[in-house]
LUMKOLLUM-389246 format. One record per residue (C-alpha): residue in three letters; x, y, z. Coordinates in steps of 0.5 Angstrom, whole numbers, padded with zeros to 4 digits, always signed. Layout:
<atoms>
alaXYZ/...
</atoms>
This chain:
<atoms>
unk+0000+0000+0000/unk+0002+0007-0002/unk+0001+0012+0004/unk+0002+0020+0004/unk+0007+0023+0008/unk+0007+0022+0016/unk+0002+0017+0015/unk+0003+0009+0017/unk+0000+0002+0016/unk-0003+0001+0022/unk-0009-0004+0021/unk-0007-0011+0017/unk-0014-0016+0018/unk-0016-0022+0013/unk-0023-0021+0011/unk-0029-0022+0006/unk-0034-0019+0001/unk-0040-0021+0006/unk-0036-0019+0013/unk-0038-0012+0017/unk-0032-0008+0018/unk-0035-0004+0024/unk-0030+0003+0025/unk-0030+0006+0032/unk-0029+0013+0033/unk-0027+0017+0040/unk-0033+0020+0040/unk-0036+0013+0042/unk-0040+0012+0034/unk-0040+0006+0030/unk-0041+0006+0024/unk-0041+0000+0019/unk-0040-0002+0012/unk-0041-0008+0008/unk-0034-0011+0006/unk-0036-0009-0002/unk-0037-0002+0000/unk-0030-0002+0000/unk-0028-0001-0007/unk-0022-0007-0010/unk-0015-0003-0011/unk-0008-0005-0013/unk-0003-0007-0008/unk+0000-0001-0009/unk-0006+0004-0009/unk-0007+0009-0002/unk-0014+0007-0003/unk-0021+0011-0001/unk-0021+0016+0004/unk-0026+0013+0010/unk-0030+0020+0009/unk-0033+0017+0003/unk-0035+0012+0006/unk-0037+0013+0013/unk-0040+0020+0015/unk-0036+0022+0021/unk-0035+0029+0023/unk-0030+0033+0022/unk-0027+0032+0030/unk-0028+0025+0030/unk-0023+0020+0030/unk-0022+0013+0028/unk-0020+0009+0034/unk-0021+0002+0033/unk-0023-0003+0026/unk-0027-0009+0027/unk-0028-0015+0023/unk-0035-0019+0024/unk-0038-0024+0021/unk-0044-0027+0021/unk-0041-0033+0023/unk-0038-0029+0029/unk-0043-0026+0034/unk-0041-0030+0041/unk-0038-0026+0046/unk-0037-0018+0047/unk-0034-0012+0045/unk-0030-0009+0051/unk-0029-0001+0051/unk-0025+0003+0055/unk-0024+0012+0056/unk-0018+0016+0057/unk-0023+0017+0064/unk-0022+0010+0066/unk-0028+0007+0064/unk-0030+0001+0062/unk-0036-0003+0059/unk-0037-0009+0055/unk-0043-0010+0051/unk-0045-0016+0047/unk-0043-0017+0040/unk-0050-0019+0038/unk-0052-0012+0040/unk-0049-0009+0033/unk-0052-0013+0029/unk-0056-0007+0025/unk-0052+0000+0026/unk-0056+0004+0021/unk-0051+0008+0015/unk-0051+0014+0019/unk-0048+0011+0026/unk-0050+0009+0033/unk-0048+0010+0039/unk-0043+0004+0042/unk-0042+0009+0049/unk-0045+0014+0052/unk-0039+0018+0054/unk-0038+0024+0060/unk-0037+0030+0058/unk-0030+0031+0056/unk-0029+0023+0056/unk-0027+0020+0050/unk-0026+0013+0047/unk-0021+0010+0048/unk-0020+0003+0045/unk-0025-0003+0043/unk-0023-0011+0043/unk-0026-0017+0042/unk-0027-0021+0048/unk-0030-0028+0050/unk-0033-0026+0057/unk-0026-0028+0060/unk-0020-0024+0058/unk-0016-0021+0062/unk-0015-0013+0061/unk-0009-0009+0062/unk-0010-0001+0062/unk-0004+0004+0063/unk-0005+0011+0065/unk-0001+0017+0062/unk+0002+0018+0070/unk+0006+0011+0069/unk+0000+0007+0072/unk-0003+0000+0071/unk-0008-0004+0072/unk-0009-0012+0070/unk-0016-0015+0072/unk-0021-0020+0069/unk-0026-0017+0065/unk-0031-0022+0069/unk-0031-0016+0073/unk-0036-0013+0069/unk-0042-0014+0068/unk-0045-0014+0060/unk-0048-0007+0059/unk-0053-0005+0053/unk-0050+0000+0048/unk-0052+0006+0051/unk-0051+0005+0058/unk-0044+0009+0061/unk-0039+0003+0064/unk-0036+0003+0070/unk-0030+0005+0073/unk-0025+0000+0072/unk-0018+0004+0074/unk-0018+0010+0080/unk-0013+0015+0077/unk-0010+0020+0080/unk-0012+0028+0080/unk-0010+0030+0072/unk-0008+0023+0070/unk-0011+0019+0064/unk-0011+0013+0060/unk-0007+0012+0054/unk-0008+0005+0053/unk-0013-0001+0054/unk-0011-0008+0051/unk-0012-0016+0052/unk-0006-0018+0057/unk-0003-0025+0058/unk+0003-0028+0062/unk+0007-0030+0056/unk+0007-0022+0054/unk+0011-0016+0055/unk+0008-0009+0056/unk+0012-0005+0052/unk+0011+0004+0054/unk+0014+0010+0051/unk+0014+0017+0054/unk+0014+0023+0051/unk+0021+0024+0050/unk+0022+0018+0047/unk+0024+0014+0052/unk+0021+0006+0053/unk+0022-0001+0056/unk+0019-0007+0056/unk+0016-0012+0062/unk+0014-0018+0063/unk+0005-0018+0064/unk+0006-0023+0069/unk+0010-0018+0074/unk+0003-0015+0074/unk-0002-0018+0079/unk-0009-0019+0077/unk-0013-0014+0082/unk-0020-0012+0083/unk-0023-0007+0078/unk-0023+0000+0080/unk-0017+0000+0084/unk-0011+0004+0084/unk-0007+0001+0080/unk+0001-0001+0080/unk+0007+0004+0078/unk+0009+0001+0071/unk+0014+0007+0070/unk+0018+0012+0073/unk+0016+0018+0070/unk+0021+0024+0071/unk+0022+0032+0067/unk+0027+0028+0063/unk+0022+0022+0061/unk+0016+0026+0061/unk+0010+0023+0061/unk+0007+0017+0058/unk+0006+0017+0051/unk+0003+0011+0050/unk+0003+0003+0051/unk+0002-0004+0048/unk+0002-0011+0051/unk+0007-0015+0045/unk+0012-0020+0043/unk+0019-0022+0041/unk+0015-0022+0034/unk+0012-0015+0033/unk+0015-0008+0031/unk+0014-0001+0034/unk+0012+0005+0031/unk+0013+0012+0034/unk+0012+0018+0031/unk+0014+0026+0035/unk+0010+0032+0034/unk+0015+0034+0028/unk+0013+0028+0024/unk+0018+0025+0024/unk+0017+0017+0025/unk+0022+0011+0026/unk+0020+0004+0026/unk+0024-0002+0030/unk+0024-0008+0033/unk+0021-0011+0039/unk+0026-0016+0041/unk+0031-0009+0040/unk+0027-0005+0046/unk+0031-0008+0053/unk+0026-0012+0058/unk+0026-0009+0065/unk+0022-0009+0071/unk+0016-0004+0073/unk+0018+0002+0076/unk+0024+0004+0071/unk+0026+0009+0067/unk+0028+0005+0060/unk+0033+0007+0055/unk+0032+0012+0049/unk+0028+0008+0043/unk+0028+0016+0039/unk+0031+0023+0040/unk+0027+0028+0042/unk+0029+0035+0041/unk+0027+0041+0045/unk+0019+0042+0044/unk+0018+0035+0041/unk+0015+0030+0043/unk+0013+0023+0042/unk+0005+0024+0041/unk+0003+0016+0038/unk+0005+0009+0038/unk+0003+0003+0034/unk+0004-0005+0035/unk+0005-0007+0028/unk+0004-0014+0029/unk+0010-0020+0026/unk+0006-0026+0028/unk+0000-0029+0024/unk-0006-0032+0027/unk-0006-0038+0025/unk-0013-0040+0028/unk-0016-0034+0024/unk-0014-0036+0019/unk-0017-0043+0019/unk-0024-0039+0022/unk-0023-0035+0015/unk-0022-0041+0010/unk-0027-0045+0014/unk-0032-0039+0012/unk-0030-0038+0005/unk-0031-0045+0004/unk-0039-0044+0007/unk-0039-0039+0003/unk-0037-0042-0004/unk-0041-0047-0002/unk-0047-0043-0002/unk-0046-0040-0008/unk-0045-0046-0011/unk-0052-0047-0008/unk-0055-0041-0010/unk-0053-0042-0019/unk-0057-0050-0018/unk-0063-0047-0016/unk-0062-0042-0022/unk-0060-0048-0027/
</atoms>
């Protein structure tokens, strides 16, 4: 894919014709659109500009892009805002979004969306706060909501603090957080406890004037790479096994120079590993697919 200046690949999901690709913006809407709305494209083309697809505003933000099928409607959407909420909702309950968007979370005034994922009712979840805190409970903590409910709280932050990161954490993953002056490491997920929603949180980074505040955070592995961007818009990209593992309260080491009035402003996990059960799940229902086709051209014979 061609990408115009400052611009990056961020998303990368296997999907089909008959599948809904369901867009979240920080305003808390989902909007749909079939995936043969989306016009076919060569491999190096930039592709269409999501305004001609979906009408969102001019302030609205693309957070999270989903792929649904059918096929696929067990288990729940779980949502987090930068004011430490939390809420899940089950998939099934997104079945119709009208071509004009629907509320997927009534937000607070000055709350934004933060990050949606898919869940099975199960997962543990890790939030990260710009003031080097995190928090790790289950998501049977909470309990499902409808569209239009506001969630609960899942992490107390501290005056002036916000979440900048919410993600499905296991064990066997790092936590990986990068400040605003560049300055990043990584940490094992099983360094932190998994607690009771709503607490306090455990310090994740020491944050000092010479690292600034969090910029951001991902759950990874030794596969994935790293993409960060500064306010100049300069961006570099590295590899995850290069960013050295610590523990919690440290100050890392530095991943890019800032100079003075820059700072790192966005982070994104490029992932290097492949899904292989998704992949199964995808020619399983392509396979359905083309048997209903199949279906479809005997009964027109």
């Amino acid at each position: 894919m061609s990408t115009k200046e400052d611009d990056f690949v961020e998303h990368v999901f296997i999907t089909s014709t008959h599948a809904d690709i369901v867009f979240f913006t920080n305003k808390g809407k989902a909007y749909k659109v079939r995936g043969y709305e989306i016009p076919d494209a060569g491999r190096t083309a930039k592709g269409t500009n999501l305004v001609n697809l979906i009408p969102v505003d001019q302030d609205e933000r693309i957070e999270t892009v989903i792929s649904l099928r059918d096929q696929n409607r067990e288990g729940y959407l779980f949502m987090a805002t930068k004011h430490g909420l939390v809420k899940k909702t089950a998939l099934e309950d997104f079945k119709n979004i009208r071509k004009n968007g629907i509320i997927a979370i009534n937000l607070r005034d000055g709350d934004e969306l933060l990050k949606v994922k898919v869940t099975r009712g199960d997962a543990n979840i890790m939030i990260v706060t710009q003031n080097g805190y995190a928090i790790r409970f289950n998501e049977q903590d909470v309990r499902p909501m409808g569209r239009t409910a506001t969630g609960v709280k899942a992490i107390n932050l501290r005056k002036g603090d916000i979440a900048v990161c919410m993600d499905i954490a296991v064990d066997e993953e790092q936590l990986l957080v990068v400040s605003e002056n560049g300055f990043g490491k990584r940490t094992p997920v099983s360094e932190y406890k998994i607690q009771n929603r709503g607490g306090m949180g455990l310090i994740t980074y020491k944050i000092s004037e010479k690292t600034g505040n969090l910029a951001g955070a991902v759950i990874c592995n030794e596969d994935d790479e790293l993409m960060l961007i500064n306010t100049s818009g300069v961006a570099i990209r590295m590899n995850v096994s290069d960013i050295s593992t610590t523990s919690r309260a440290t100050m890392g080491v530095t991943l890019m120079r800032t100079q003075e009035e820059e700072k790192v402003v966005a982070i994104a996990k490029i992932s290097g590993e492949k899904n292989e059960e998704s992949e199964d799940n995808v020619l399983d229902d392509e396979v359905t697919d083309n048997n209903s086709n199949k279906e479809d051209i005997n009964k027109e014979q």
